[in-house]
N, C-alpha and C positions, 0 to 999 in steps of 0.2 A: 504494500500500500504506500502513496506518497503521501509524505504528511507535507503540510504548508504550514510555514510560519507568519503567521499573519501581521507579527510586528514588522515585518522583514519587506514582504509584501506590498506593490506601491500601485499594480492594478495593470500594470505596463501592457500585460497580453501577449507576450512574449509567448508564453511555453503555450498558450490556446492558439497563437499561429502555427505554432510545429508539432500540436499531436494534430495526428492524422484521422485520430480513430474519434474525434470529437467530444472527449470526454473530459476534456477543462471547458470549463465556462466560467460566465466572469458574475460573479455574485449581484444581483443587481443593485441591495441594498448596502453593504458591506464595501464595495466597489473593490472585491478583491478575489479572487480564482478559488474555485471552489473543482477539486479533483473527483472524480468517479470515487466512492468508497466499498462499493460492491455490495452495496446497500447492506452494509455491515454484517456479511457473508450470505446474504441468502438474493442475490441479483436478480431483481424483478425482469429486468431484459431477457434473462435468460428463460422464465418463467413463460413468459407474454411474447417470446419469437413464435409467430405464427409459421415458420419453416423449420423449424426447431437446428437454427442454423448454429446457437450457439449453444455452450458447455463450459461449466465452471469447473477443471481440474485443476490438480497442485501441477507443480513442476516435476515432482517424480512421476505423474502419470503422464503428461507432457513428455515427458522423454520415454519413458517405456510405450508407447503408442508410437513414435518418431522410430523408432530401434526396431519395432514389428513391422512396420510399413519397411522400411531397409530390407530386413527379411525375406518377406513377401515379395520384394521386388529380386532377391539373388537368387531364390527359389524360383519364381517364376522366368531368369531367365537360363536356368539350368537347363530346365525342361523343355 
């Protein structure tokens, strides 16, 4: 998770230009960057994707999924 420092913090919009995935915005009352929290482990995005396009794993699952597909692909070009 990112924490922000809000003392620190000046609104600039900096880091909401360069995530790509949309997930800073800029607080409107606060005038200051408010990060995705993963709505504090249970992410309603992922709940409410009508494609069921998203999935909340750790990083150990993230790699063990990334190492099966590798897999599946030196298997599949054995044969």
């Amino acid at each position: 998770m990112i924490m922000i420092d809000e003392e620190k913090c000046n609104g600039c919009c900096w880091c909401l230009e360069a995530c790509e995935f949309g997930a800073i915005l800029l607080h409107p009352e606060k005038k200051i960057v408010a990060v995705c929290d993963l709505c504090r482990g249970d992410p309603e995005c992922v709940e409410y994707c009508p494609k069921d396009a998203l999935e909340l794993m750790t990083s150990e699952e993230i790699g063990q999924k990334m190492r099966r597909k590798t897999v599946e692909k030196l298997v599949a070009g054995i044969t």
